[in-house]
N, C-alpha and C positions, 0 to 999 in steps of 0.2 A: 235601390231595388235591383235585383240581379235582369238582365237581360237576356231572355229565353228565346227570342227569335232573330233577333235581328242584329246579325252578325252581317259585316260588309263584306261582298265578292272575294273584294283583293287584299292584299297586306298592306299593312300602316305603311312602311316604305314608299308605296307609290305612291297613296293619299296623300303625305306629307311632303311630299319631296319630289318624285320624277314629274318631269315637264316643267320644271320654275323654270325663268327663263334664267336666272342666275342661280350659284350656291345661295342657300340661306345660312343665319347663324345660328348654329345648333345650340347657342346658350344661350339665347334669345328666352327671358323671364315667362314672357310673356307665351309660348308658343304656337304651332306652326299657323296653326287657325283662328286663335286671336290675335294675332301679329299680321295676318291679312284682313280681318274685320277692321283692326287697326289702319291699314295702309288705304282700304277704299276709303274709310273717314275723311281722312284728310286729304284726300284726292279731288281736282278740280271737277271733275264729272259729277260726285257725289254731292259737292256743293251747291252746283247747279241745279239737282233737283227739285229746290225748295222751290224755283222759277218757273217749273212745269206740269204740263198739266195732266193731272188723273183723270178725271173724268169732265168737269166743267171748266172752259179756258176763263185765263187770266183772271180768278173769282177776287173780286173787290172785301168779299166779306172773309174774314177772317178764319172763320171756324168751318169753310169748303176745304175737304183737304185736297192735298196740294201733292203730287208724289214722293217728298220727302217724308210729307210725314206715312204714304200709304208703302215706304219701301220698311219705316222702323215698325208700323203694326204686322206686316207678314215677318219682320223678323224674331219680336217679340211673342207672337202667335207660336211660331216654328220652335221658339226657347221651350216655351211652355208645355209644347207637346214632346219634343226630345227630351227636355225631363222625367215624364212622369212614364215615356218608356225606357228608360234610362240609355238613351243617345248623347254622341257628343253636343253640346247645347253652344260649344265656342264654333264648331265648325256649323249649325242648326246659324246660327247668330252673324257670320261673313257670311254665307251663299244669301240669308235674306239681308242685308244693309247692299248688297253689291247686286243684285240680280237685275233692277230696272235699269242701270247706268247707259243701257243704249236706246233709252224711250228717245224720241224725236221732238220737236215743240210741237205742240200742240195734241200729243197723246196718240190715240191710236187713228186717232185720222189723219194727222200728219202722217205716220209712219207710211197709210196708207196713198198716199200723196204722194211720199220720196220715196215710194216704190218704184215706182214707175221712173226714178232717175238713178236706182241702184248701177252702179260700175258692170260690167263684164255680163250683165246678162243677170246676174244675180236677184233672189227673192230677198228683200229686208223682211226679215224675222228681228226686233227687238232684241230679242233673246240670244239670239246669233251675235247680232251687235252686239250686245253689251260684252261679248266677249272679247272681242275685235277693239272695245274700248279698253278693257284692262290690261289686256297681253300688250299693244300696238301703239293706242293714242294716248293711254295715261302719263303724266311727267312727260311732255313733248317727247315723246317714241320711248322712252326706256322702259315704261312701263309697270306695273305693279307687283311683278316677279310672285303672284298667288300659286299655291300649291293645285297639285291634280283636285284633289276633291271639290275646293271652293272653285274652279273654275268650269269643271264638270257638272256643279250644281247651278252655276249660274247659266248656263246655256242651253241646260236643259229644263227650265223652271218651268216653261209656258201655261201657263194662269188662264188660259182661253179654251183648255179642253176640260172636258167634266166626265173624267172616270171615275166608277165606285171603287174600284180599287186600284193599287200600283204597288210594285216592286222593283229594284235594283235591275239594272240592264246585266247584263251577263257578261259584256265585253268591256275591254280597258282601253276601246278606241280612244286617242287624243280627238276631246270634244269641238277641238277646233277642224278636226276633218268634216263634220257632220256639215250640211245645206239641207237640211229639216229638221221637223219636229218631230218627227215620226219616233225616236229613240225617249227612253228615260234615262233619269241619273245613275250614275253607279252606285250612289250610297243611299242608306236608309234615311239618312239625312237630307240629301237633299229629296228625296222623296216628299218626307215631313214639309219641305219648304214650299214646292210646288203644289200640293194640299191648300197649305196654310197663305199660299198665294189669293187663292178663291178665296178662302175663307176670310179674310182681312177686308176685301174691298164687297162683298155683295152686301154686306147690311151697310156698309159704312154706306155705298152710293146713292140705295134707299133711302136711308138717314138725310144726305145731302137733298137730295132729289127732294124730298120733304118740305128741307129747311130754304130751300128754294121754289117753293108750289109749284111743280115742276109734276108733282102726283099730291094726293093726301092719304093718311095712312089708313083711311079707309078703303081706299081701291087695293092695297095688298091683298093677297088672294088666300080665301079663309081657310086651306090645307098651310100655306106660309106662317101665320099666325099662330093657328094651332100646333103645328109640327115645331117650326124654329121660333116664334116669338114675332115680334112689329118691331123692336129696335132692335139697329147696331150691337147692344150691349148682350140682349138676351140671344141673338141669333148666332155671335160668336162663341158664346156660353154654351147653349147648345153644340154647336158641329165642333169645337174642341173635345166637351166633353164625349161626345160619340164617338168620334175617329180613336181617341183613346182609348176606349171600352172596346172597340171591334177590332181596332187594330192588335191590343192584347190578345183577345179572344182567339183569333184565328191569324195570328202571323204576319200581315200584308197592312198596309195604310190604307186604311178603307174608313167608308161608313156602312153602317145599317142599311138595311133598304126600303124602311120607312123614312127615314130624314134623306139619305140618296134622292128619293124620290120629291118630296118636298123640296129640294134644294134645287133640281130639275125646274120646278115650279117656279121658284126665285130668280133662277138662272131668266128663260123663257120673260116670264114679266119683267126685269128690267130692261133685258133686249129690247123688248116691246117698246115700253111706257118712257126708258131714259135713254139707252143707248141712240136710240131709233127714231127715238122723237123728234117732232119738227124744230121743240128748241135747238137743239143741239145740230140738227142735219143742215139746219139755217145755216149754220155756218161754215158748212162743205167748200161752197160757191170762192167763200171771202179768202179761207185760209190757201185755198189753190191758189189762189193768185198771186199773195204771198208768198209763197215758194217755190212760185215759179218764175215768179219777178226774181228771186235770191237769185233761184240758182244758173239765171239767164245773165243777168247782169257778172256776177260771180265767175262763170264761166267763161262769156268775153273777157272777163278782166286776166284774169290763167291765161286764155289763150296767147292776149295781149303784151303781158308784162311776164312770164312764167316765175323766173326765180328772181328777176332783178325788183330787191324790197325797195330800191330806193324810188323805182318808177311808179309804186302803189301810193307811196307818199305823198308825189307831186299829184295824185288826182286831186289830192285838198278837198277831198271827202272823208268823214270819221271812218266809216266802214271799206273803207278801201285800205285806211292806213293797219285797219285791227285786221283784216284779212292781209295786210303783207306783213303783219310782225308775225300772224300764224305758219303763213310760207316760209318766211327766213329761219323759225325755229323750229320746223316740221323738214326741211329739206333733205337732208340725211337721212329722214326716215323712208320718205316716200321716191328716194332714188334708189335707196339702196334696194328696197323690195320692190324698185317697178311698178311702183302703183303710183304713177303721177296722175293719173283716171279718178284716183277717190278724191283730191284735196279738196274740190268744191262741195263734192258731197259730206265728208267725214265732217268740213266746216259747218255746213247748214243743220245733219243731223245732231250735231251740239250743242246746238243755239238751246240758250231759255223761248221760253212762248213773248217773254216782255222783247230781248233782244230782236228776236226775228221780227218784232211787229217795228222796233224804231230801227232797225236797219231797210227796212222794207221805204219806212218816211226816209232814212236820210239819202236812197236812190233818187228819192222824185223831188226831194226839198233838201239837200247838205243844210246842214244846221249854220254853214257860213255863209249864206242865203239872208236864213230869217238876223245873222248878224248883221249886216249889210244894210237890210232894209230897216232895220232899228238905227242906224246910222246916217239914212238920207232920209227917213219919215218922224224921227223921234219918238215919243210916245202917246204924242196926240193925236186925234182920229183925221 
């Protein structure tokens, strides 16, 4: 289909190319935006997602999704709508596989936890992160070398405001200047992404919420029902198909203002019923402490041993030895920029939910502890 509105600010040139942190290959098959969709794949950060948590921590049941799988439905969401406006769907496809890569463990209440121990004064935005993880921390400091557009789209994705509609920011600021949200993407793309951010997780967490009686799907509120549908499947069906229909219609990534409105509704009762619930706020108390156990212990041990890896070793704790092989291979990064302030943090915002919770035991119990006592107790009571 020919594309009538939604032409991007600036020129291919800079989208594909200014601001890598190296040359790319220009005969690269594959090109500039799937060769970066490509490069977060295989990236330790993006693997780690499977370990963390979207909405409900460390879910034992299998079919709670998990933020890997809720970083591929906004990407695939995002495919599906640059399509049928006829967007680029390779670059629609890297801003959504790479946009969560700076979630924290334990979701948005951790982040909201290692706020309060951000470096320099700074606000942790996720979304800021995850930029600060592709440019900085990816491949021990070298980095992911993504082009302007993917990495402008991923920093400006933020999935926690609900506009009815959005357009292209006007400026070609490097998104790594930005310390808020306040700003949108430069492209129509990532526009589509941040959209299809919401759109991905509000049925799905309903959905969960559900399948965890956590609500039942008759407390959904009966303008949600009738507007967007009771499941995941129809609710998505729905606000793809809208944003599509209105965003043709009149130029801008929008919705309607009868589903806007309804969505509003959706928005409002999961705050409510699952965000806010006492299941989930139960667990405020637990995970503080946990991260503040990390980042105490963590931080004596820095102050302690700073760059010498061989003194992390003899603590003869697992988690001292995995936190000095990160120092020894991170050093170059964090001298050369000055930022000896972040290691403890950049370490603990990385963690999986499972990691942080058996780093947290192996402070108050070294697993060469319970070896020990299997050794002078045997295995009778």
């Amino acid at each position: 289909m020919d594309n009538l509105f939604f032409d991007n600010p600036f020129g291919d040139e800079l989208y594909k190319s200014r601001l890598r942190l190296r040359d790319a290959d220009d005969t690269d098959p594959r090109g500039a935006y799937f060769r970066d969709a490509t490069a977060i794949i295989h990236s330790y950060p993006f693997r780690r997602l499977k370990h963390k948590t979207q909405v409900f921590f460390s879910p034992e049941n299998d079919h709670i999704c998990t933020r890997i799988e809720h970083v591929m439905h906004v990407a695939t969401v995002a495919v599906t709508i640059c399509r049928a406006l006829g967007l680029d769907t390779d670059l629609a496809w890297a801003i959504g596989v790479g946009h969560d890569l700076g979630h924290a463990p334990f979701g948005h209440l951790g982040e909201s936890i290692l706020a309060k121990k951000m470096p320099r004064g700074k606000e942790f935005h996720h979304e800021l992160y995850s930029l600060r993880v592709v440019d900085t921390l990816a491949g021990y400091g070298e980095g992911l070398n993504l082009c302007f557009a993917v990495r402008d789209g991923i920093a400006m994705h933020c999935g926690e405001r609900f506009e009815r509609e959005i357009r292209p920011r006007t400026s070609d600021t490097d998104p790594a200047r930005f310390n808020s949200l306040s700003s949108y993407p430069s492209t129509w793309e990532g526009c589509v992404v941040r959209m299809s951010d919401k759109i991905a997780y509000m049925g799905r967490d309903l959905e969960d919420a559900v399948l965890l009686k956590i609500i039942k799907k008759d407390d959904i509120p009966g303008v949600v029902r009738e507007v967007l549908g009771a499941s995941n499947s129809s609710i998505i069906d729905t606000l793809v198909r809208d944003l599509v229909s209105y965003s043709m219609d009149n130029g801008v990534i929008g919705f309607s203002p009868d589903v806007y409105e309804a969505t509003l509704e959706l928005v409002r009762f999961n705050y409510k019923k699952i965000y806010k619930s006492e299941q989930l706020t139960a667990f405020h108390e637990y995970f503080e402490r946990i991260l503040n156990l990390l980042h105490s212990y963590l931080s004596e041990l820095f102050s302690r041993h700073n760059w010498d890896v061989t003194a992390y070793a003899a603590e003869k704790n697992r988690l001292a030895r995995q936190f000095g092989d990160y120092v020894g291979k991170m050093r170059d990064v964090y001298t050369r920029r000055e930022e000896e302030d972040w290691v403890v943090f950049d370490y603990i915002a990385g963690m999986t939910d499972d990691f942080a919770l058996r780093s947290a035991q192996e402070i108050m119990m070294p697993g060469r502890f319970s070896m020990l006592f299997e050794r002078i107790y045997g295995d009778d009571e």
